[in-house]
MARSE-155502 format. One record per atom (N, C-alpha, C, O, CB): residue number from 1; x, y, z. Coordinates in pm, whole numbers, plus 32768, in hexadecimal, padded with zeros to 4 digits. Glycine has a CB too. Layout:
! residues N
> NUM,X,Y,Z
...
END
This chain:
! residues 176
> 1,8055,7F8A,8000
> 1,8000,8000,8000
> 1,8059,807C,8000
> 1,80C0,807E,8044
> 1,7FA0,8000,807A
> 2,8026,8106,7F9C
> 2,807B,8148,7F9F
> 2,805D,81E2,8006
> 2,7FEC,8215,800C
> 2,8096,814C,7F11
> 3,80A8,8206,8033
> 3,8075,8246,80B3
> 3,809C,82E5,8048
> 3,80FD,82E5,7FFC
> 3,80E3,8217,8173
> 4,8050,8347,8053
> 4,8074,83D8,8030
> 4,808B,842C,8075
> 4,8041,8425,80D7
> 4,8030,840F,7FFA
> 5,80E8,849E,807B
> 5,80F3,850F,80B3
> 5,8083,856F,80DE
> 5,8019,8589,80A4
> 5,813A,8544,806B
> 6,80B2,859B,814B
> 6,804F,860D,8161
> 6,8027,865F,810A
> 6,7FB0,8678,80F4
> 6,8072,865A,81B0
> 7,80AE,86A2,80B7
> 7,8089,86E4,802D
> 7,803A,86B8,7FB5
> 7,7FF8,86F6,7F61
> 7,80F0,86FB,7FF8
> 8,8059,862B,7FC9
> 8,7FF2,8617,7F5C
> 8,7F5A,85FD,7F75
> 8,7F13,85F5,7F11
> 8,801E,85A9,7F12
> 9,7F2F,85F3,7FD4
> 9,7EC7,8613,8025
> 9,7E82,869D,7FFE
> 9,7E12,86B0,7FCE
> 9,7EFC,8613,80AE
> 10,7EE2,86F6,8020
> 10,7EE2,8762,8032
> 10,7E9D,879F,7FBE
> 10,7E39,87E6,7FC6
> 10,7F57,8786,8050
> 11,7EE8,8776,7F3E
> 11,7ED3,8790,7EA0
> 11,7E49,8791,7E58
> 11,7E09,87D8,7E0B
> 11,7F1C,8728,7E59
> 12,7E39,86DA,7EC2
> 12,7DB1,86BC,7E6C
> 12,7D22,8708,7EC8
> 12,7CB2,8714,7E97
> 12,7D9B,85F3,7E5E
> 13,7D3E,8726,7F2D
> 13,7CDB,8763,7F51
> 13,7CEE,8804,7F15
> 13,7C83,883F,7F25
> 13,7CCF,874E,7FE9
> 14,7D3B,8844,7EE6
> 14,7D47,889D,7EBB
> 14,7D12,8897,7E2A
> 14,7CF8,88FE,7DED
> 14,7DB7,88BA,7ED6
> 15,7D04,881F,7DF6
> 15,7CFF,8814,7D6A
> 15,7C5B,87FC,7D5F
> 15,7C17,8824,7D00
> 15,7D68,8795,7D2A
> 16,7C27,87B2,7DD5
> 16,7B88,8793,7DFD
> 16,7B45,8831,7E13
> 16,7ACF,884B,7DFF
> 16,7B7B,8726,7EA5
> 17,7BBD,88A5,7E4A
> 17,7B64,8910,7E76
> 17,7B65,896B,7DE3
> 17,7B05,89B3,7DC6
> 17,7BA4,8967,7F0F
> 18,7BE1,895F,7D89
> 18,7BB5,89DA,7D08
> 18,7B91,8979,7CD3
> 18,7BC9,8991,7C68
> 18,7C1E,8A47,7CA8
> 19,7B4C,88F2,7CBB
> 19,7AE9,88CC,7C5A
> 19,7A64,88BD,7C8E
> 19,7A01,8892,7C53
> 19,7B0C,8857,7C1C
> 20,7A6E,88DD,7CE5
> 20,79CF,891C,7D45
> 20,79D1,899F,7D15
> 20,7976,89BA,7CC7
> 20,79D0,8924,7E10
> 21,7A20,89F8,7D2E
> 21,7A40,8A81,7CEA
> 21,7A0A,8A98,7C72
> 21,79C9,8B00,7C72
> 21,7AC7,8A97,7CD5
> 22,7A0C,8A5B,7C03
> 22,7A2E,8A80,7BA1
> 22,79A0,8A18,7B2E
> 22,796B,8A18,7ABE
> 22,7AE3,8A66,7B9D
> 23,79A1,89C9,7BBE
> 23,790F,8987,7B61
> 23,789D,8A00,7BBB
> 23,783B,8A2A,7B7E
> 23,78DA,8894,7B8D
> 24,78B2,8A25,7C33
> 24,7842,8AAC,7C27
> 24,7830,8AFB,7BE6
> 24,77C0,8B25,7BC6
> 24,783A,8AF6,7C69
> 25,789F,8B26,7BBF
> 25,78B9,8BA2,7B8F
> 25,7885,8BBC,7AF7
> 25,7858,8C22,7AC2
> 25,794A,8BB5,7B9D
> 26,789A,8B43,7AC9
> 26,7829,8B2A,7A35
> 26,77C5,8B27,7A57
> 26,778E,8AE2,7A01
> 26,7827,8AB0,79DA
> 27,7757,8B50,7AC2
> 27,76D4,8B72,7AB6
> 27,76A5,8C25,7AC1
> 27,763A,8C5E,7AAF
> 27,7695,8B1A,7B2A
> 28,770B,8C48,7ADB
> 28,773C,8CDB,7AD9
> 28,7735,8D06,7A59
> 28,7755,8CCF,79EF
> 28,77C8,8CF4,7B0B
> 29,76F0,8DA7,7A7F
> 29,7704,8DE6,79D7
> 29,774E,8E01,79BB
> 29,77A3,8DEA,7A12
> 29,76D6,8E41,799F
> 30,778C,8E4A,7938
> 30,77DB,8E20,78C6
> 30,7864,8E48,7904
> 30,78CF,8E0D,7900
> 30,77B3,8E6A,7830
> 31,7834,8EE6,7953
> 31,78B6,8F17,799D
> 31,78D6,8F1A,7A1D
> 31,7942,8F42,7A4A
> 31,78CB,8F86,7989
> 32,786D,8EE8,7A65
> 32,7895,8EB3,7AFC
> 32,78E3,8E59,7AFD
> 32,7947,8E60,7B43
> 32,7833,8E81,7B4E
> 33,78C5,8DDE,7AA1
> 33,790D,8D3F,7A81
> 33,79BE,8D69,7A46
> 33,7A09,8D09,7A3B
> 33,7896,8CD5,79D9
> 34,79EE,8DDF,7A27
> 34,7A5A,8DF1,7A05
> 34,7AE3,8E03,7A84
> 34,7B58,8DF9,7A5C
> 34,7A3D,8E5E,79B1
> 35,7AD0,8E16,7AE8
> 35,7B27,8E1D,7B17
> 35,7B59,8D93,7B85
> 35,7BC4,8D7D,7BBD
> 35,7B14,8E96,7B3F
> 36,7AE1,8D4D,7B85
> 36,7ACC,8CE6,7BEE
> 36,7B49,8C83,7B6E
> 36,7BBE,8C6E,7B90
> 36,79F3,8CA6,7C16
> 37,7B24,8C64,7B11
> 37,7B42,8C31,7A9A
> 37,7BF0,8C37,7A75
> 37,7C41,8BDB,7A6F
> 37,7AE7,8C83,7A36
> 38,7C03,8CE5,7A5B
> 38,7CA0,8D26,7A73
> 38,7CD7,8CD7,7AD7
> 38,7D43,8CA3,7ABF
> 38,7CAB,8DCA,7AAA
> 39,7C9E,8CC1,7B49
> 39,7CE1,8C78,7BC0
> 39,7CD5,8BE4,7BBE
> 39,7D2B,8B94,7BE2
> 39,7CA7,8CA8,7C43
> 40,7C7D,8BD2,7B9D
> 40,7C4C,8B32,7BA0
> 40,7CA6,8AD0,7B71
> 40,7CEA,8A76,7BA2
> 40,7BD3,8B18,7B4B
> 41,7C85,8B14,7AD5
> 41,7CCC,8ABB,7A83
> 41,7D49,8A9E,7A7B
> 41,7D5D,8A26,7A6A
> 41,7CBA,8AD2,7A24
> 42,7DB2,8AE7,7A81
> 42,7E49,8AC3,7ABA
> 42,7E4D,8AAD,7B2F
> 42,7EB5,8A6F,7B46
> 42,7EAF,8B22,7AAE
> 43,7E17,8ABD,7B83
> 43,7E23,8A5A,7BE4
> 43,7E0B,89DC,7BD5
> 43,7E6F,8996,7BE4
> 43,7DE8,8A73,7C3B
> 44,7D8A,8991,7BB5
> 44,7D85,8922,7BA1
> 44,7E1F,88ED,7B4E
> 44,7E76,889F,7B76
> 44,7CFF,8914,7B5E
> 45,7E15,8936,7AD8
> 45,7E9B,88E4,7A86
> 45,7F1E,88BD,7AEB
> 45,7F56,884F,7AEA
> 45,7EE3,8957,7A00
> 46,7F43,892B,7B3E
> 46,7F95,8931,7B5D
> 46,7F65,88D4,7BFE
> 46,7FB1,88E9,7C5C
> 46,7FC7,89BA,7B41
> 47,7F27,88A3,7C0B
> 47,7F06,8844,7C6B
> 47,7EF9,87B6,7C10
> 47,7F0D,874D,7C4E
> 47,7E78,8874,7CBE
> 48,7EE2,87B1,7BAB
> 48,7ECF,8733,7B6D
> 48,7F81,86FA,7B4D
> 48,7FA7,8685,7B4B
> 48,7E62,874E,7AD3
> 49,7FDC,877F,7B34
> 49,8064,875F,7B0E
> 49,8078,8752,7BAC
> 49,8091,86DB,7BBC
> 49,80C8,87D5,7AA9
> 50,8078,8787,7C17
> 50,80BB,872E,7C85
> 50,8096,86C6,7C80
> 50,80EA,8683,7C44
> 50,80AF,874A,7D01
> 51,801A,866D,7CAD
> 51,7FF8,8617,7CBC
> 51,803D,859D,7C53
> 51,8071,8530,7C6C
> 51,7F7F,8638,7CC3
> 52,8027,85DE,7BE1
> 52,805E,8566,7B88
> 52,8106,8584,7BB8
> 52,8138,8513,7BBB
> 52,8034,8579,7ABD
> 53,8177,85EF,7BE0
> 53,8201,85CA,7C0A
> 53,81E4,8583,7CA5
> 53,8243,853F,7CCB
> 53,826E,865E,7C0C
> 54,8188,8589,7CEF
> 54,8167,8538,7D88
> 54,813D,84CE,7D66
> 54,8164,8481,7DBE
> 54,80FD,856F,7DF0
> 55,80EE,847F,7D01
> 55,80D1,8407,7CDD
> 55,8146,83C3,7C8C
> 55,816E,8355,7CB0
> 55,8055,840D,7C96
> 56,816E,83F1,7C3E
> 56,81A0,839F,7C02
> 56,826D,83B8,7C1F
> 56,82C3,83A2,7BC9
> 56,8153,83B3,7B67
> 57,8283,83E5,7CA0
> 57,830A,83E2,7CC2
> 57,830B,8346,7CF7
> 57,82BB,832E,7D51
> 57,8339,845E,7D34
> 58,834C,82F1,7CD2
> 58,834C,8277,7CF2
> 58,83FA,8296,7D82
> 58,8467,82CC,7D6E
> 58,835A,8200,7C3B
> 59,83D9,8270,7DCA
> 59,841C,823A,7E51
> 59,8479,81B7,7E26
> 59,84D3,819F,7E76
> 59,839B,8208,7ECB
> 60,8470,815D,7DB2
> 60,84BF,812F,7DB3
> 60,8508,812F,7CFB
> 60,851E,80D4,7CAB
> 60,8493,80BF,7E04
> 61,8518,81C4,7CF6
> 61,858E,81FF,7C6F
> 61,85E9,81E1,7C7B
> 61,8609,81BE,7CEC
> 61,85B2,8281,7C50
> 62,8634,81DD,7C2B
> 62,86D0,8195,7C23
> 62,86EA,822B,7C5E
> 62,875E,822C,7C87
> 62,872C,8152,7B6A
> 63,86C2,827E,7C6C
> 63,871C,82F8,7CAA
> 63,86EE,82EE,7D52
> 63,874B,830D,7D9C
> 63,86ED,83AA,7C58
> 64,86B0,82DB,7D74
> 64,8652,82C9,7DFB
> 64,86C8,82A5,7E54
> 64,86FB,8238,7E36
> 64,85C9,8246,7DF7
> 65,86F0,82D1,7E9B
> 65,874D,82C8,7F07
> 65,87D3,82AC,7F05
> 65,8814,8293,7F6A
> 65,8727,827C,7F4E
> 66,87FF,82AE,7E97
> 66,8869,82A4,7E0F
> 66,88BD,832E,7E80
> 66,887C,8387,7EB8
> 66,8812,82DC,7D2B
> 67,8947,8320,7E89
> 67,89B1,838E,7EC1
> 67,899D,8426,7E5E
> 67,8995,8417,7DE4
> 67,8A6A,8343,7EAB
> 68,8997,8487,7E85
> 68,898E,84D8,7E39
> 68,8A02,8567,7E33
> 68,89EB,859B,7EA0
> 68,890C,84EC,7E50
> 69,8A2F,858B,7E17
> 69,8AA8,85FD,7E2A
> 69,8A58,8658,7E84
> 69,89E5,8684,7E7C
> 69,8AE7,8654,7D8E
> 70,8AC0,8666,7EE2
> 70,8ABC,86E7,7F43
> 70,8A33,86AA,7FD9
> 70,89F9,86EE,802E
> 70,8A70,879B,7EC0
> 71,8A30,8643,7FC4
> 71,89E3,8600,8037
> 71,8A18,85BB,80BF
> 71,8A8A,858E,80CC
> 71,89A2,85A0,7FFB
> 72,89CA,85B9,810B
> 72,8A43,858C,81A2
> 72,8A54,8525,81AD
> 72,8A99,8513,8212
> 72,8A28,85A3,8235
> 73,8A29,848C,8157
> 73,8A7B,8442,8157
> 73,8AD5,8409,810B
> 73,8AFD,8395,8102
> 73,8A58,8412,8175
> 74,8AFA,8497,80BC
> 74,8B60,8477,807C
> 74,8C09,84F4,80C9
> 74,8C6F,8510,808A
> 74,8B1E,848E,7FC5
> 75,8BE8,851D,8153
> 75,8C25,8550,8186
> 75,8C3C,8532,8200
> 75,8C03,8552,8269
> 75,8C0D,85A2,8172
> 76,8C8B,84F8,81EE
> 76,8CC0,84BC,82A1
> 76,8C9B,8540,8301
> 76,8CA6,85BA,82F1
> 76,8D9E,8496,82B7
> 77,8C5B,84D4,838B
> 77,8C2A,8563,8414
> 77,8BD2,858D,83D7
> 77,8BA5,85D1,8433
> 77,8C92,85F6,8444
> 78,8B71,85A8,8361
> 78,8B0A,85FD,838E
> 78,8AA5,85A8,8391
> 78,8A9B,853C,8358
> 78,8AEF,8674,8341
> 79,8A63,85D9,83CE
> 79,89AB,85B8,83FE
> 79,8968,859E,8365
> 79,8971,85D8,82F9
> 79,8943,866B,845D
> 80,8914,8515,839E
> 80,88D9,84FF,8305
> 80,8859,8561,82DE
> 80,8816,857E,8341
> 80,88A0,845A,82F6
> 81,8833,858E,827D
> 81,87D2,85CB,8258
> 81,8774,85CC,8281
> 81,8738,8562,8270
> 81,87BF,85C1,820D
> 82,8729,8635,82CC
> 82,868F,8618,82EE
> 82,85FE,8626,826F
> 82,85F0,865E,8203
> 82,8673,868F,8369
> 83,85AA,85D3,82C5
> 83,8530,85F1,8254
> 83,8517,8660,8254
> 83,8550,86B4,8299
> 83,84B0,85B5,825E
> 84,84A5,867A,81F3
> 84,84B6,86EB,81C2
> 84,8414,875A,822C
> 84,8400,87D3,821C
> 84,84B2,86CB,80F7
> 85,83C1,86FB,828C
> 85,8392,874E,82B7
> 85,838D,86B9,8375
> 85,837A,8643,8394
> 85,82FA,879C,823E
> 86,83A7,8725,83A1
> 86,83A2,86BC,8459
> 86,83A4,8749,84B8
> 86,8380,87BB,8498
> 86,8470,862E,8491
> 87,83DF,8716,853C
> 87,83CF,873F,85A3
> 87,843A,87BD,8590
> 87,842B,8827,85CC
> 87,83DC,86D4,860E
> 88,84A3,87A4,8537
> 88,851C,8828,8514
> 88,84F4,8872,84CE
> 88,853C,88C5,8496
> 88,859C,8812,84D2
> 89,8460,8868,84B9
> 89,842C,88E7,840F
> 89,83CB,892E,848F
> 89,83DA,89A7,84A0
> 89,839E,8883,8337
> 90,835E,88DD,84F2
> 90,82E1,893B,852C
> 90,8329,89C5,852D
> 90,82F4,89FB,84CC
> 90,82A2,890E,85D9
> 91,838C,8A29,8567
> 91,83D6,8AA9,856E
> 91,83AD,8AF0,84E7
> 91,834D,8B3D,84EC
> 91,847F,8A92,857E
> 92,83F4,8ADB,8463
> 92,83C4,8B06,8413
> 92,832C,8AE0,83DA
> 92,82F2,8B33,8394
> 92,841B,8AFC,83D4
> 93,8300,8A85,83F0
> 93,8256,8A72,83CE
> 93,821C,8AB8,8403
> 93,81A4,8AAD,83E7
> 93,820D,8A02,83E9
> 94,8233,8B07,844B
> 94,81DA,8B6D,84D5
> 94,8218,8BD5,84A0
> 94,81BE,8BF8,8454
> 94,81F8,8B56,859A
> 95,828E,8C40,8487
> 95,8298,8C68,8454
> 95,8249,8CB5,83E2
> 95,8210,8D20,83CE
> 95,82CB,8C36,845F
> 96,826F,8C25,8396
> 96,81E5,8C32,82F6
> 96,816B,8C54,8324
> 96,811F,8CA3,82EC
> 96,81B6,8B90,8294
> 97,8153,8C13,8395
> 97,8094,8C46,8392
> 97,80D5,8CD2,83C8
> 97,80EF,8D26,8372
> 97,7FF3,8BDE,8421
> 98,80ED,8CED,843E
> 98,80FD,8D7A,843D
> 98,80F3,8DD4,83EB
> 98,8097,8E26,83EE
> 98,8150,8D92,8459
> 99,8149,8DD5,8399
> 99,815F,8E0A,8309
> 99,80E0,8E36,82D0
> 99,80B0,8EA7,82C9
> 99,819C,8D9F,82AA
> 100,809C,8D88,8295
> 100,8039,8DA0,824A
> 100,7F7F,8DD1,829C
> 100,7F14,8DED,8266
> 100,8044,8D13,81F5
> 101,7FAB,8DC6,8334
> 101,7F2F,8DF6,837C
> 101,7F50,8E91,837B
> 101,7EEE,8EDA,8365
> 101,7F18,8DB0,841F
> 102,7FD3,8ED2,8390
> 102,7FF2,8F8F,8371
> 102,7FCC,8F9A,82E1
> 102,7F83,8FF9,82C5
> 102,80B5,8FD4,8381
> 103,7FEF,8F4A,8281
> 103,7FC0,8F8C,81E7
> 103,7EFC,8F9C,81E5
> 103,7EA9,8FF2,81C8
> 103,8003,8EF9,814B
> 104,7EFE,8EF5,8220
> 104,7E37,8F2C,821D
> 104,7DEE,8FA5,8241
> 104,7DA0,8FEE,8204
> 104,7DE1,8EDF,827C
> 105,7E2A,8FA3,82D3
> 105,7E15,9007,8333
> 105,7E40,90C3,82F5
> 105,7DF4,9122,8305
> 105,7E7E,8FCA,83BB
> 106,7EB8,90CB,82B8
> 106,7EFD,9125,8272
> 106,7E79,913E,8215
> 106,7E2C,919E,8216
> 106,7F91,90F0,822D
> 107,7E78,90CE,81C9
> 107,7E1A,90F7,8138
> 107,7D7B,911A,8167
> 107,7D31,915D,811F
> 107,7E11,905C,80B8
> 108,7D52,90E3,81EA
> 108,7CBA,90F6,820D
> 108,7CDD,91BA,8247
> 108,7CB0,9216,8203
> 108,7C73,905C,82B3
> 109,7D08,91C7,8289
> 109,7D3C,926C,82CF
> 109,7D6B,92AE,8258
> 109,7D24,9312,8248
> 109,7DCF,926F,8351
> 110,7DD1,92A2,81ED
> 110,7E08,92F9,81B6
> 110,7E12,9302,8107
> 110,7E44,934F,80B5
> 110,7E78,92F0,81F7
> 111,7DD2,929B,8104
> 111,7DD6,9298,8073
> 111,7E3B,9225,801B
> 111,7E91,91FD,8069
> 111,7E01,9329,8052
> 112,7E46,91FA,7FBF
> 112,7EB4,91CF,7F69
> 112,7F06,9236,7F75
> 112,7F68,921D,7FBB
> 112,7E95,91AF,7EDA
> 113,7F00,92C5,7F3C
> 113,7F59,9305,7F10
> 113,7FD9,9335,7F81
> 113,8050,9352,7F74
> 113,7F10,936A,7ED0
> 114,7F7B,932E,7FEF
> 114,7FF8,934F,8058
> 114,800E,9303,809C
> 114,8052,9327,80FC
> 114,7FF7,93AF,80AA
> 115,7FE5,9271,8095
> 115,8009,91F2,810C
> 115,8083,91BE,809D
> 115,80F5,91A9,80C6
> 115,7F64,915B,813D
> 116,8066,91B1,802F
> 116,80B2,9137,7FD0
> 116,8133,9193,7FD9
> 116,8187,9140,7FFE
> 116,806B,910B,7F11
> 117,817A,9215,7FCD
> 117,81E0,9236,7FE8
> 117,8236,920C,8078
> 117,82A9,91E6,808A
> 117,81C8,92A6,7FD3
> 118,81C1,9227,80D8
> 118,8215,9229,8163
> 118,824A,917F,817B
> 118,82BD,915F,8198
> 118,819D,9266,81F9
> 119,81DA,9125,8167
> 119,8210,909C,815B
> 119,8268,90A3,8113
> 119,82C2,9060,8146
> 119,81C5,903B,8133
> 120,8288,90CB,80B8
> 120,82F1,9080,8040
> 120,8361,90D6,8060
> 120,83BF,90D0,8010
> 120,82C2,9088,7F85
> 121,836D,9125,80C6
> 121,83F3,9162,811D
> 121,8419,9133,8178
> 121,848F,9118,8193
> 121,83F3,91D3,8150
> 122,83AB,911E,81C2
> 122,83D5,90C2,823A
> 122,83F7,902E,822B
> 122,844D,8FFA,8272
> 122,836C,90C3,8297
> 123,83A1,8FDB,81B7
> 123,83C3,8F72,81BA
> 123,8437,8F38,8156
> 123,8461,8EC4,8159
> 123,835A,8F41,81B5
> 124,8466,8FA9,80F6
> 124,84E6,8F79,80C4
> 124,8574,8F88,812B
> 124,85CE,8F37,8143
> 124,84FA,8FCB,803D
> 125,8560,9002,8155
> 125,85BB,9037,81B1
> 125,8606,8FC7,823C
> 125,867A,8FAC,825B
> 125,855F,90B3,81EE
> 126,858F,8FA4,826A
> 126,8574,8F78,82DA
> 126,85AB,8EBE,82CC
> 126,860B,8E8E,8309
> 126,84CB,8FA2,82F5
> 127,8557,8E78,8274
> 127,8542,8DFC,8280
> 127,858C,8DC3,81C7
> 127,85B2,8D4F,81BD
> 127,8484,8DE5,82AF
> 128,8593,8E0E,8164
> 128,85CE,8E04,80FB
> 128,8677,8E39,80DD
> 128,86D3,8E20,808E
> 128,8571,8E3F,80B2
> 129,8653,8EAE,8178
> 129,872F,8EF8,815E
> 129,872C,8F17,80C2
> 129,878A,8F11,8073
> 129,87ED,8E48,8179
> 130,86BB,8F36,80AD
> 130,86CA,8F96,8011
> 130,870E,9012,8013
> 130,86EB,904C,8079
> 130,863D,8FC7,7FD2
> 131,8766,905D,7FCD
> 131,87B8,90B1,7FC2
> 131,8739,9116,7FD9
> 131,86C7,90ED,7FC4
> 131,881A,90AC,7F40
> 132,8755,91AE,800D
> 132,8713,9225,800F
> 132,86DA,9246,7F8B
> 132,8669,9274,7F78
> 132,876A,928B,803C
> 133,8760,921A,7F08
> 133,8720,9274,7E91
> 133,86B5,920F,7E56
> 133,8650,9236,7E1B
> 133,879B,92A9,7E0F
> 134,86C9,91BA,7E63
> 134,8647,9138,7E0E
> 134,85B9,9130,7E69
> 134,8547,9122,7E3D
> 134,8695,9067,7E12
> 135,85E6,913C,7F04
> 135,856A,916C,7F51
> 135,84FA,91C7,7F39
> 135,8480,91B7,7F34
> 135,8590,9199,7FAB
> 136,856D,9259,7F25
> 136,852A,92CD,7F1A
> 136,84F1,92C6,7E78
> 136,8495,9310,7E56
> 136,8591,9350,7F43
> 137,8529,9270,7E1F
> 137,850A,9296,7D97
> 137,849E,922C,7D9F
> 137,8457,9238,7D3B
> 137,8585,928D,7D1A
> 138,847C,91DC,7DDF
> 138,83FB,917B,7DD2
> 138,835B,91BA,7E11
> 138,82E8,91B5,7DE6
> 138,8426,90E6,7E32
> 139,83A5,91FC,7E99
> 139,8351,922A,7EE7
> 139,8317,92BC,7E59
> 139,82A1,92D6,7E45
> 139,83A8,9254,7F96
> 140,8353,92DE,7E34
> 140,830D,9340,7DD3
> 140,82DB,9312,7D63
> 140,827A,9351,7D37
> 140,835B,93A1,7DA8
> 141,8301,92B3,7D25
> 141,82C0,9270,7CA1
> 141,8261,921D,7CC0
> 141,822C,91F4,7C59
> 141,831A,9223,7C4B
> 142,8232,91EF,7D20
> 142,81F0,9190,7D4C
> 142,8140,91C0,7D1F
> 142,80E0,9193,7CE0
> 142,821E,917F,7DF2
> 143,8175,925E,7D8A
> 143,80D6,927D,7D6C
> 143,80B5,92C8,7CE2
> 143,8042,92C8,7CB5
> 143,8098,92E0,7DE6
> 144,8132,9314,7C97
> 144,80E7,930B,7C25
> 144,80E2,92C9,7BAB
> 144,80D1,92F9,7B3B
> 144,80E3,935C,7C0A
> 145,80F2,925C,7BCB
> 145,80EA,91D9,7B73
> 145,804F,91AC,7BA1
> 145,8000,9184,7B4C
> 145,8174,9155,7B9B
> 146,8033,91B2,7C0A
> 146,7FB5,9191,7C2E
> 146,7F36,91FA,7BDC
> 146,7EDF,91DB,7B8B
> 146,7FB9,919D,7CD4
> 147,7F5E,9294,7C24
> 147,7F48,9301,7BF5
> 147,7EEB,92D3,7B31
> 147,7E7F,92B5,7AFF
> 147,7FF6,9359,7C03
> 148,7F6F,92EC,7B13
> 148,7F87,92B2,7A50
> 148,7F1D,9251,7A4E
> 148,7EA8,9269,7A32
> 148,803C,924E,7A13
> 149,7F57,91CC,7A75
> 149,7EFF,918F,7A46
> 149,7E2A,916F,7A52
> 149,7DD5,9153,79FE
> 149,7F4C,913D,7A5E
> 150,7E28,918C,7AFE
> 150,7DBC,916C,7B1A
> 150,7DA6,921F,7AF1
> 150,7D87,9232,7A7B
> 150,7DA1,9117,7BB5
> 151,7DAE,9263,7B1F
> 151,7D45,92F1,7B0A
> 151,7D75,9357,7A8D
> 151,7D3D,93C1,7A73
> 151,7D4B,935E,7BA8
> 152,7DCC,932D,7A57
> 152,7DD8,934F,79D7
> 152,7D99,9310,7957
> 152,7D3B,9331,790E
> 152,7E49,934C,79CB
> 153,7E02,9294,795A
> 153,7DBD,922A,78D4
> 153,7D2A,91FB,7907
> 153,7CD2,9233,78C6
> 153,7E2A,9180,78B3
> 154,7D01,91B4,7956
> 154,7CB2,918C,799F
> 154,7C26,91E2,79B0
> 154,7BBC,91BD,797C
> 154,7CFA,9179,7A08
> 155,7C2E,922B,79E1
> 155,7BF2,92A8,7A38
> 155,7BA0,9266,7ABB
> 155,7B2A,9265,7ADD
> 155,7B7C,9310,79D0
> 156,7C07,9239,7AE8
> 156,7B95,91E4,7B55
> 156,7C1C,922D,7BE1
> 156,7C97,922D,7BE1
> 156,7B7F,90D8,7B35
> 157,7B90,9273,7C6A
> 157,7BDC,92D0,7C82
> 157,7C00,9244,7D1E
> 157,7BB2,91F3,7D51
> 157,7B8C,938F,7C8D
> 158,7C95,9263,7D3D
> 158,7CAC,91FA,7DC4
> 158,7C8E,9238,7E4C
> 158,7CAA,92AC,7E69
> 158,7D4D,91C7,7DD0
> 159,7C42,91C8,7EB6
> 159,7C2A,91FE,7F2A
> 159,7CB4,9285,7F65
> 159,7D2F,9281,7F5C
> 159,7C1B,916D,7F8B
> 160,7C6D,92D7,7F90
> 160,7CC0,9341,7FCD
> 160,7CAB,933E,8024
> 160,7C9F,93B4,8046
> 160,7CC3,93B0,7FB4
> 161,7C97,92F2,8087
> 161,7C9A,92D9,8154
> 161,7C12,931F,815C
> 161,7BCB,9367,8116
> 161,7D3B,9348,81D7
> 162,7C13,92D9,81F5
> 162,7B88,9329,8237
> 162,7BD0,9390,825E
> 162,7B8B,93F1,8242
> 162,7B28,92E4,82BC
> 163,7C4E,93BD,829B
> 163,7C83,945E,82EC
> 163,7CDC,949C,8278
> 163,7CED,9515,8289
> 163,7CFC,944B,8399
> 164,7D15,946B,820E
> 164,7D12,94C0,81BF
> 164,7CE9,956F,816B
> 164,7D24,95D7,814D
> 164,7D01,947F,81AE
> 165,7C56,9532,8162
> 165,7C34,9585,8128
> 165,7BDA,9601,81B6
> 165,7BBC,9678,81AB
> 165,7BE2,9536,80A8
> 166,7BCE,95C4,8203
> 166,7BA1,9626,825D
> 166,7C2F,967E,8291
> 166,7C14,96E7,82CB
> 166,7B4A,95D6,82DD
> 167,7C9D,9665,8286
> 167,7CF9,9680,82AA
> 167,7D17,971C,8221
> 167,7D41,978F,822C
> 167,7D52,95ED,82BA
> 168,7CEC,96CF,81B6
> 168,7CEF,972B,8160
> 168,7C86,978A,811B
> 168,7C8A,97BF,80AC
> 168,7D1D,96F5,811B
> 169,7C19,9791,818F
> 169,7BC5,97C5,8192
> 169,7BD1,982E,8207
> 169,7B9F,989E,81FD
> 169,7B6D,9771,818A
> 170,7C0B,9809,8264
> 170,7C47,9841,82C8
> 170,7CB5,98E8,82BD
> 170,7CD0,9953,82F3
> 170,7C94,97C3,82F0
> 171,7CCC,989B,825A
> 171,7D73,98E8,8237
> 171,7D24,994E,81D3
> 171,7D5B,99BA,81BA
> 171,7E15,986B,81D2
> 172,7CAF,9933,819C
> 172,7C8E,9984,8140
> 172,7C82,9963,809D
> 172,7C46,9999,803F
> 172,7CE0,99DC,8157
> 173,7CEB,98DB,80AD
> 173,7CFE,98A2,8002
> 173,7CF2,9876,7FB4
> 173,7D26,987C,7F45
> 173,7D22,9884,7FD3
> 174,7C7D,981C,7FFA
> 174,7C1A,97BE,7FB0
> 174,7B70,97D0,7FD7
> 174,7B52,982F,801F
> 174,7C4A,971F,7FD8
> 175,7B14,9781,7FAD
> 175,7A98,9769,7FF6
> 175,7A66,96D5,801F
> 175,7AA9,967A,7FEF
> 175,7A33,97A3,7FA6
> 176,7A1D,96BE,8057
> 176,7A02,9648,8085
> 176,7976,960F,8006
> 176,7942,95A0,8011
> 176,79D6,965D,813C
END
């Protein structure tokens, strides 16, 4: 019996939720059904290509546990390799949610336009040791690549936080 990863677990329920997605979303009119769809559909693909590299990695490849360059047992004294998720990963797995519970939280208060910069400063900086200039040059292209594509090409306008705009209603510079 063949036992699967958590990840691949992981996949197919992900792959069960955008084809729930996306078979709703075809009862939707012509332009509601478009963005569910934009998202849907590469996702699924790209859940159907894991699954098929998680199914069909066979465990017993002529490469499968085969010595490999630059590995620890091919180096006297070091510690053999750990898996790839256990009791030495929970630190950074908590982390990650952190992370991704400040981006929710960021994007529900402040918008895309001013959460997706501050994450992508803090979290290259911080947990990536990304250089200042590739930081700062992401943290600025980020949002108007977003900008461009969704409210330019698109015209579809992105949540701007709930304190956002009162903030900039406040100041005088926007309206609610």
């Amino acid at each position: 019996m063949r036992h699967y990863s958590f990840s691949t677990w992981l996949t197919i329920i992900m792959l069960v939720f955008f084809s729930v997605m996306v078979g709703l979303a075809m009862e939707f009119p012509a332009k509601a059904r478009f963005m569910p769809l934009i998202v849907g559909v590469p996702a699924i693909v790209l859940c159907l290509v894991q699954l098929a590299i998680d199914l069909f990695h066979s465990p017993k490849s002529a490469f499968h546990g085969a010595p490999r360059a630059g590995i620890a047992h091919e180096v006297p004294g070091m510690e053999p390799e750990l898996p790839e998720f256990g009791p030495h990963t929970v630190s950074q797995e908590i982390t990650m949610w952190i992370y991704f519970v400040a981006f929710v939280a960021g994007i529900l208060a402040f918008g895309f336009y001013v959460s997706i910069p501050i994450l992508l400063v803090t979290f290259l900086r911080r947990q990536a040791e990304a250089s200042w200039r590739m930081t700062l040059s992401l943290a600025v292209a980020a949002p108007l690549v977003l900008y461009l594509m969704f409210g330019a090409l698109l015209h579809i306008q992105l949540f701007s936080g709930f304190v956002t705009p009162r903030l900039l209603t406040l100041l005088g510079i926007g309206v609610i």
